[in-house]
N, C-alpha and C positions, 0 to 999 in steps of 0.2 A: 886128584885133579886140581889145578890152577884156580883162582880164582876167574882170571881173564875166560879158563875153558867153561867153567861151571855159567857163568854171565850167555859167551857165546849158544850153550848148547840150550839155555834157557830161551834165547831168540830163536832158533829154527826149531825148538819144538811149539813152542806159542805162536809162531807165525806160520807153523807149515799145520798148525791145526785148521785155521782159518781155509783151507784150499779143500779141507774133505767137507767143511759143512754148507748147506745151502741157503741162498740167497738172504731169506730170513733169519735163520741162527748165528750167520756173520755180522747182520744189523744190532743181533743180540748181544754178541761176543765183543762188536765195537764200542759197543758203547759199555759194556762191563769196563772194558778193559782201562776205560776213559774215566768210568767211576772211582776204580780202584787208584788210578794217578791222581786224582783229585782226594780223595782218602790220604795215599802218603803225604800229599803236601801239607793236610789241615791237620794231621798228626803231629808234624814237628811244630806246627805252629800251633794247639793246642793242646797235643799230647807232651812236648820235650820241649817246649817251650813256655807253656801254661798260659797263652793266650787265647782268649776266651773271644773269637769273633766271630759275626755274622758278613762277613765280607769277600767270603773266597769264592764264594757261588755266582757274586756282583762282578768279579774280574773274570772270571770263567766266560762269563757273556760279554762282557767289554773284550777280551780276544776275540772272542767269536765275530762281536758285529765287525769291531775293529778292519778284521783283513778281507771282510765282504765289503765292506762300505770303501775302503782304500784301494781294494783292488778292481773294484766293478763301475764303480762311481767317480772315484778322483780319477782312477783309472794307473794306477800305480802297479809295475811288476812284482809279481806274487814273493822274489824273496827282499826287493824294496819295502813292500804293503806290510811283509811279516817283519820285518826291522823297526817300521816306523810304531807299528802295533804294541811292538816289546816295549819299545821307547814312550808311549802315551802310557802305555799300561804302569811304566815303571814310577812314570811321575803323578800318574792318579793312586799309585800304595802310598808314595812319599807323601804324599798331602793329606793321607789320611794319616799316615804314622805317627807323623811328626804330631800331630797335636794329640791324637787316640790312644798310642802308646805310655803316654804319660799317666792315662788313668788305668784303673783297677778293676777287676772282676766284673761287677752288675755295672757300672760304668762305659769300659770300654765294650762291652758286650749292647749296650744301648748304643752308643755309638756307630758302632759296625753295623749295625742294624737299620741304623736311620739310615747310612750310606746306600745300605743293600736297597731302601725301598725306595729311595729318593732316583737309582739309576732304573728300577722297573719304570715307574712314572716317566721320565723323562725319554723311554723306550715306547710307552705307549703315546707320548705327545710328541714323538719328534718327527712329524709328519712324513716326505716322503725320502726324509735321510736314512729313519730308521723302520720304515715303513708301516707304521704306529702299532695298533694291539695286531695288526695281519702278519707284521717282519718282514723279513725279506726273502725271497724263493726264487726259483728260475735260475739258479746261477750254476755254473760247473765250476771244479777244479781245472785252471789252465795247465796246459802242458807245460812239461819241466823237460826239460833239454828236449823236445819236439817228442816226447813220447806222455801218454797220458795216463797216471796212476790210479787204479781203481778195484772195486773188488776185494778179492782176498789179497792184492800187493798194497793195499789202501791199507786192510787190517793190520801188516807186516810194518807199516810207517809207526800205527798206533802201537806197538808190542814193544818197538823202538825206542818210543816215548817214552811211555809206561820204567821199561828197565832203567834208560838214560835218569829218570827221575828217581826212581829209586835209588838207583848207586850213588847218585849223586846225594841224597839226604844219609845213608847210610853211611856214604864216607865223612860227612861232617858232623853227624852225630860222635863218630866216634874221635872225634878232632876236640882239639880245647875249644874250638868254637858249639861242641856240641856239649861239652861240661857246662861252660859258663852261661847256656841256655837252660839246663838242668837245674842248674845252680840258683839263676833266676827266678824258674818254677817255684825253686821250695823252701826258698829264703830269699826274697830280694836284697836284704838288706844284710843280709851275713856276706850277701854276693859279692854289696859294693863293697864292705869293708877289705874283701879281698882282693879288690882290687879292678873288678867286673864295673863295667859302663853299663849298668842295667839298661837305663833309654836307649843309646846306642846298640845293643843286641837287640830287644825288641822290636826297632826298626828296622833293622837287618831281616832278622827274621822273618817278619811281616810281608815286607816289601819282596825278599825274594821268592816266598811261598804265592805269593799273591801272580809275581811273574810267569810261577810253575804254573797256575792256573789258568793264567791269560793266554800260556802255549797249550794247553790243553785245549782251550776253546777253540784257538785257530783250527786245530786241528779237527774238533767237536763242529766246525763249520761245514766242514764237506762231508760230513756222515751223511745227513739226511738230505743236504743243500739245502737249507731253510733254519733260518734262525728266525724266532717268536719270543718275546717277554715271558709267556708263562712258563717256558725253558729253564730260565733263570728266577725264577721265583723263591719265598724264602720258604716256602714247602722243601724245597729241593735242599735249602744252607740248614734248614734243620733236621733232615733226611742224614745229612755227609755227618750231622754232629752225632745225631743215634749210628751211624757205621764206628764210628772211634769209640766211644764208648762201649757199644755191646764188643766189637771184637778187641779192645785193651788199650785201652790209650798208654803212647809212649811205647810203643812197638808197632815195627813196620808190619808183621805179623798180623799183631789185632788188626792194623787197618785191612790189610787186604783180606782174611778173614769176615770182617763185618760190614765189609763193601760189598764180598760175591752173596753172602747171606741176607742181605737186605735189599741187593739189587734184584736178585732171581727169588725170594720169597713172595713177591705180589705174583709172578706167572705161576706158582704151586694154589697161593690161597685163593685166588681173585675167583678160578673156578669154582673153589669151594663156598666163600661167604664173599663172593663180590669186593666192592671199594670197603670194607669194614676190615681193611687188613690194616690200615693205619691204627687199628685199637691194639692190634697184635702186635705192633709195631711199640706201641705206648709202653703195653703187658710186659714185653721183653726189657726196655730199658730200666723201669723201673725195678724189674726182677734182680736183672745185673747189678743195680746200683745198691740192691740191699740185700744180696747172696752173695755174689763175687763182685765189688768194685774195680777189679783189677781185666774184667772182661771173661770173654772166653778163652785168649789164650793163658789169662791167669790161671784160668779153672784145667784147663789142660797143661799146665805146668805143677798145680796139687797134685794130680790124679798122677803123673809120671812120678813126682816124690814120693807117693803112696807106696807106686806100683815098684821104684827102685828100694 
């Protein structure tokens, strides 16, 4: 089978799943599916790229409010509202890159952070632009060519996504643009000597993982029709950093492995020990970090060498 066929048949079975389940388990399955696209993006950017940010969760919700606020309020056409959105979002990565990039590890990782909590604030202060700690509600998805997406066709958009983003990091990983990220990760400086623009990759990177996130959002707007600051909160950026980690950082694999595992683990435990699933949540990374560093798919890549 084709590459193009294996991609295709991956779309109508993940999008024609959406049509046998109900009302509720599609709310579930959208928004997995939204986690796991947000997972492959903060993989290349901290898995295959080795940058350490708190930042993809802040642009995740800048898409979001973005095409609500453009399209309900400026009053701008929804794939105007989504053009101008990519384009704000692109030059808010740029302005963090370009100076955050520069620095290293606990550094840039404080950085990203401050960014992350300085946009929840100015989400709960922005009176009735951003509709302060309440957000914004009430709003629908406009119709597109005079017919209205919704439902299980609404899931089929996200499934869309979801693969378009992955092929899309897949295919540049495997590119010299995906070496010279590698490269960066595990030498900076053997990188440059090779001849690698370390700053220049990082910001690349950065900026377009952050992009991927801020289409993600858009999209993550007309799930619920309601965007809230506590949405994007950094409970949620350090949620997306234990998914890469427990499922492998630097494989598409682990992330979406430690996306489905960590997003549907609160609906197993919450019945059993309530909100006390975040300790489980601790138990697991910690475990991973000092048994298999390499994740779960590391650990399922032992067990195959055992078993071959």
């Amino acid at each position: 089978m084709s590459s193009l066929a294996r991609w295709l048949a991956a779309a109508i079975l993940l999008s024609g799943a959406a049509f046998f389940l109900t009302s509720y388990y599609n709310d579930v399955y959208r928004k997995l599916l939204l986690w796991i696209t947000l997972a492959l993006g903060y993989n290349f950017l901290f898995g295959i790229s080795g940058q350490i940010a708190f930042s993809h969760f802040a642009f995740y919700g800048i898409g979001a409010y973005s095409i609500v606020i453009l399209t309900f309020q400026a009053g701008l056409p929804l794939p105007l509202a989504a053009l101008a959105g990519v384009v704000l979002c692109v030059a808010l990565a740029l302005a963090v890159a370009i100076p955050s990039t520069r620095l290293e590890g606990f550094y840039l990782a404080l950085a990203t952070l401050a960014f992350a909590q300085l946009f929840v604030v100015a989400l709960n202060e922005g009176g009735a632009m951003t509709g302060g700690t309440g957000g914004l509600s009430n709003y629908r998805l406009p119709e597109i060519l005079g017919a209205r997406i919704s439902g299980a066709w609404y899931t089929a958009v996200i499934v869309l996504l979801m693969l378009g983003t992955m092929a899309l990091l897949a295919r540049l990983d495997r590119s010299w643009f995906g070496r010279a990220c590698r490269a960066v990760r595990d030498n900076p400086e053997a990188a440059a000597a090779m001849g690698v623009n370390v700053a220049r990759t990082k910001m690349i990177v950065f900026t377009l993982t952050s992009a991927l996130a801020a289409l993600a959002g858009m999209v993550y707007a007309f799930v619920d029709n309601t965007v809230n600051p506590p949405i994007f909160g950094l409970e949620n950026a350090f949620l997306l950093l234990f998914m890469i980690i427990i499922g492998g950082a630097g494989r598409q694999a682990g992330a979406v492995v430690g996306a489905v595992l960590l997003y549907l683990l609160p609906f197993v435990l919450s019945p059993l020990i309530g909100h006390h699933h975040a300790l489980v949540f601790g138990l697991l990374v910690l475990g991973v970090i000092l048994l298999q560093p390499r994740g779960l798919i590391g650990m399922y890549d032992a067990l195959r060498r055992r078993i071959a």
